[in-house]
C-alpha positions in Angstrom: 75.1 -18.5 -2.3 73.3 -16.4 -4.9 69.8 -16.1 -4.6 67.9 -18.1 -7.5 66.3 -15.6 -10.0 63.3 -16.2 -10.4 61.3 -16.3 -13.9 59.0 -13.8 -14.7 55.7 -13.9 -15.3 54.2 -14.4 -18.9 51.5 -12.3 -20.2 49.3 -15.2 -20.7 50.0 -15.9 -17.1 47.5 -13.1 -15.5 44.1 -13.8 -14.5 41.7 -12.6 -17.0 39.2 -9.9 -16.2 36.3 -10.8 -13.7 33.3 -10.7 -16.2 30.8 -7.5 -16.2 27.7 -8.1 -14.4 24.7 -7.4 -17.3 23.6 -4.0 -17.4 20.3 -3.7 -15.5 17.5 -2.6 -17.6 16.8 0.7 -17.6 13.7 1.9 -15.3 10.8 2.7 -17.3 9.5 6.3 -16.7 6.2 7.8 -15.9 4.1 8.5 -19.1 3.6 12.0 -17.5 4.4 15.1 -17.3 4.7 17.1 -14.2 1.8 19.5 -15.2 0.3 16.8 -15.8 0.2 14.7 -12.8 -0.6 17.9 -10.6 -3.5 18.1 -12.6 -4.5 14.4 -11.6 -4.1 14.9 -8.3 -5.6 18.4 -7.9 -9.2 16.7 -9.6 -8.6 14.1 -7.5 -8.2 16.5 -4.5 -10.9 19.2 -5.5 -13.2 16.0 -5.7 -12.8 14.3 -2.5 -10.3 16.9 -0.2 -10.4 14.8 2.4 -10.6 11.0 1.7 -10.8 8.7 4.4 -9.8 5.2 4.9 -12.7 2.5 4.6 -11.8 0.4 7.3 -13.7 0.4 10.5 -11.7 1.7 13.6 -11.8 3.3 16.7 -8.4 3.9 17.7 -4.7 3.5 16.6 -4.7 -0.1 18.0 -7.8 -1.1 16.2 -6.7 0.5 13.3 -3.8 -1.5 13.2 -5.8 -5.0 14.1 -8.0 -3.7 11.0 -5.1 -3.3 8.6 -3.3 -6.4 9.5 -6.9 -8.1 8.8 -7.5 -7.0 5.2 -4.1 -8.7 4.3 -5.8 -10.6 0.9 -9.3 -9.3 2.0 -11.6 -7.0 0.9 -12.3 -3.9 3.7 -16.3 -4.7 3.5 -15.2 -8.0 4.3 -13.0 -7.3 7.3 -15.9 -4.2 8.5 -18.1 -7.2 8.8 -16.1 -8.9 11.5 -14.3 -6.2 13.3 -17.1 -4.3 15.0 -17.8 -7.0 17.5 -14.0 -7.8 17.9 -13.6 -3.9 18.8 -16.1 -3.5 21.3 -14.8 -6.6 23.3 -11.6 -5.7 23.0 -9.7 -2.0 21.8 -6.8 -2.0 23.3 -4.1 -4.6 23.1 -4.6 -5.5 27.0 -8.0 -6.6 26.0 -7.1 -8.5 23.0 -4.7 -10.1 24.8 -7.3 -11.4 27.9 -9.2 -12.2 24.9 -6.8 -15.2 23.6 -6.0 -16.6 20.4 -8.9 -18.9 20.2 -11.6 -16.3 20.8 -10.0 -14.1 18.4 -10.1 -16.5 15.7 -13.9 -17.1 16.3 -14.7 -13.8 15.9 -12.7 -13.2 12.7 -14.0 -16.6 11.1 -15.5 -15.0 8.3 -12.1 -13.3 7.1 -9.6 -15.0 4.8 -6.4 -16.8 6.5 -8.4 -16.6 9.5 -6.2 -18.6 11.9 -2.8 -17.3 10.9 -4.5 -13.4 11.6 -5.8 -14.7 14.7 -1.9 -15.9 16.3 -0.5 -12.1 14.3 -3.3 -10.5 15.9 -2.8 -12.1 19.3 1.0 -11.9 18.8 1.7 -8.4 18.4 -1.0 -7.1 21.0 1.6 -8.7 23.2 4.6 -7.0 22.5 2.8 -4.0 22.2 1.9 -4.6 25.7 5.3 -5.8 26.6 7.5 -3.3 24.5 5.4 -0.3 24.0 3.7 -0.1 27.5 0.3 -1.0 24.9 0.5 2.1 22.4 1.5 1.6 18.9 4.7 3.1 17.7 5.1 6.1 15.0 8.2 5.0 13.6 8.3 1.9 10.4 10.7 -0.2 12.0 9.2 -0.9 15.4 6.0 -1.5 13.5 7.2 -4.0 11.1 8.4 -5.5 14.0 5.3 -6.7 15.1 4.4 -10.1 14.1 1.7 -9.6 10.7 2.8 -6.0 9.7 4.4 -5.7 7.0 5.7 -2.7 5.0 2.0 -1.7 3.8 0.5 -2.0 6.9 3.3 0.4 8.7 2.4 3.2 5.8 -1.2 2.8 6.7 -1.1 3.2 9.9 1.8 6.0 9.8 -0.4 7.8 7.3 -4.1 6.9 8.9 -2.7 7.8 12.7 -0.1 10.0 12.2 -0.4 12.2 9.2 3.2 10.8 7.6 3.2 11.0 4.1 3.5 7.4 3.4 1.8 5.6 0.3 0.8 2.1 0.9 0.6 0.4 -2.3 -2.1 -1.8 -2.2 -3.7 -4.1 -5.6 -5.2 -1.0 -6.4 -2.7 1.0 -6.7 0.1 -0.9 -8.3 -2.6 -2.1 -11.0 -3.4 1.6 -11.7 0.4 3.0 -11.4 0.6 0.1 -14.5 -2.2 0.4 -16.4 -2.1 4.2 -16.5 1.9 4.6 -16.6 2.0 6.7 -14.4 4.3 4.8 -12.2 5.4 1.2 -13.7 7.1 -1.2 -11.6 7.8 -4.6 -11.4 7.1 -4.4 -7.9 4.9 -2.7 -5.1 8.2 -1.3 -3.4 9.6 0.1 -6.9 5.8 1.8 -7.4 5.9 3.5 -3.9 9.3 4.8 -4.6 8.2 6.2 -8.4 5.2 7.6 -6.5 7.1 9.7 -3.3 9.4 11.1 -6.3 7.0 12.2 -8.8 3.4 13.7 -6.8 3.7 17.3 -5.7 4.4 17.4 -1.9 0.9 19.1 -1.2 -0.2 16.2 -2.6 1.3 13.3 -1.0 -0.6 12.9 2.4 -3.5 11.9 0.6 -2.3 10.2 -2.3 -2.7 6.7 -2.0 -6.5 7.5 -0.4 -7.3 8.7 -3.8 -5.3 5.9 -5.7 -6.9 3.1 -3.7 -10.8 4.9 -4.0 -9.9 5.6 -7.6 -8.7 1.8 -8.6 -11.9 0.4 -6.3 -15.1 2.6 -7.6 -13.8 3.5 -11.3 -10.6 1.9 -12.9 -11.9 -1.2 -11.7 -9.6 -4.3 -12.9 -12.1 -6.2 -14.9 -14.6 -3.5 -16.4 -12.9 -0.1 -15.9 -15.7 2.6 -15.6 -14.1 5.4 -18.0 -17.3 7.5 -18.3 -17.0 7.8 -14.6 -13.8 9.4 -14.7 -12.5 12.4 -13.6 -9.4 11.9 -15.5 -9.6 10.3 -18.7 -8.7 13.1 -20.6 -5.0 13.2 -19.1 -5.5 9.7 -19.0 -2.8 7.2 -21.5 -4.3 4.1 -21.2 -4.5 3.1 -24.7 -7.9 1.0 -23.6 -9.6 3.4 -22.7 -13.2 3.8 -23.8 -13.9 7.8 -22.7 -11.9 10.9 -23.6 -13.9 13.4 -21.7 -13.4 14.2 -17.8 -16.6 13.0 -15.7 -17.7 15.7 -13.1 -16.3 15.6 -10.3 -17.7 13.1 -7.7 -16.8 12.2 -4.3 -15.4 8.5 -3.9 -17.3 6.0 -1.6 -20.8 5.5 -1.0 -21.4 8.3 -3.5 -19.9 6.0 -6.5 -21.3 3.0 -5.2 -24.3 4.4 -6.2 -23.7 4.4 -10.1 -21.6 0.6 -9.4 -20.0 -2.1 -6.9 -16.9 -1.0 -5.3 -13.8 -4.1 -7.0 -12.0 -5.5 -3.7 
C-alpha cells in the first residue's frame, strides 16, 4: 500500500515570532569624571583618614546586635539603649540566657522593638549552635541569620574585618542621587555603581565618608553647602555654595556648627 503523501506545510502555517522583550532602559551614568571622583574621596580622606562607625560596640557580636538594631533607627537612638544591653550580655551565650523578653525591655526605646528583640534573640542562637558563638566573615552565612540583611553583612564585614564592602544606607543612596555620582533606582544598583567607580585605595572607607557626609552636611532637608568640602566638584544643580569649606573632621566636630540628620 503506498504510504499517503502528506501535504505540506503553508507559509502562513508557522508560528509567528515570539515577541522581543522591551529594551531595558539604559543605566544612567555617574555625572563624574574619574579625576574627579578621586578628588572627592581624597578631601574626604585627607579630612577624616580614619572614619569610624557611630555605633556603640564592644566586639564583633555587639557590633552585629548594634547594626541589626539601627534597621529604621537613628545610631544615637540605638547608642542609647545598647550600652546596658552589652554589659549584661556580649557574647551570644549571654544574649541567649538573657531571653527574648528581657531583650525587648531593654531595647524598648528603639523602633520595631519587639520584632528586633526575637532577630536579636534568634540569631544569637544559631550563632551559638552553628558558629560555636563567633560571627562569620563570609556574606552568606551572615545573611543567614535571622535580621541581617545585605547591609548589615557589609557593615559588619567592613567594621570587623577590613572587607571592602559599602553598605548603602539612606545616606548614601540619597547622596549617590542627589549628587549623580552614582544614580540608581535601588540601594543594590548604587553599591554596584559605587565598587566600580571609587579608586581601590579608596574603597575601605568609602561608605564611612558617604554615611558622615550625608548625616552632618548634605543633610536631606537643609543641605549645609557652606560646610562642604566638596561643592566645587559638586553637580547638584541646588546647590547654594561653589567654594570648598576647609577641611573638617566629621562627627562631634560638625555637630558643633549643626544636628547630625538620622
Amino acid at each position: 500500500m503506498a504510504t499517503p503523501i502528506r501535504p505540506a506545510k503553508s507559509k502562513s502555517a508557522a508560528k509567528p515570532a515570539a515577541a522581543k522583550a522591551p529594551a531595558r532602559p539604559a543605566s544612567v551614568r555617574s555625572r563624574y569624571s574619574k579625576a574627579e571622583i578621586e578628588a572627592i574621596f581624597r578631601r574626604f580622606a585627607e579630612a577624616e583618614p580614619e572614619p569610624k562607625g557611630e555605633l556603640f560596640s564592644v566586639n564583633t557580636f555587639t557590633l552585629l546586635v548594634a547594626v541589626v538594631l539601627s534597621a529604621q533607627a537613628t545610631d544615637a537612638g540605638v547608642n542609647k539603649a545598647t550600652p546596658e544591653l552589652f554589659r549584661l550580655a556580649d557574647t551570644p551565650e549571654k544574649m541567649v540566657a538573657l531571653g527574648e523578653d528581657r531583650i525587648r525591655d531593654l531595647i524598648k526605646t528603639i523602633g520595631l522593638y519587639k520584632t528586633k528583640a526575637k532577630n536579636v534573640f534568634l540569631l544569637s542562637q544559631k550563632l551559638v549552635a552553628d558558629h560555636a558563638g563567633g560571627v562569620p566573615d563570609d556574606r552568606e552565612a551572615l545573611q543567614a541569620l535571622p535580621g541581617v540583611g545585605r547591609k548589615t553583612a557589609n557593615v559588619v564585614l567592613n567594621i570587623a574585618f577590613g572587607r571592602p564592602t559599602i553598605a548603602v544606607d539612606t545616606h548614601i543612596f540619597r547622596l549617590a542621587n542627589r549628587l549623580g555620582l552614582a544614580p540608581g533606582k535601588t540601594p543594590e544598583e548604587v553599591e554596584r555603581k559605587l565598587e566600580a567607580l571609587i579608586p581601590e585605595p579608596y574603597v575601605r572607607h568609602s561608605h564611612h565618608w558617604l554615611i558622615l557626609h550625608g548625616r552632618y552636611v548634605c543633610k536631606a532637608r537643609k543641605p549645609e553647602c557652606e560646610r562642604c568640602l566638596i561643592s566645587d566638584l559638586c553637580k547638584w544643580p541646588d546647590k547654594t555654595a561653589d567654594h570648598p569649606a576647609m577641611p573638617v573632621a566629621f562627627g562631634a566636630a560638625a555637630v558643633k556648627d549643626g544636628e547630625a540628620e538620622g
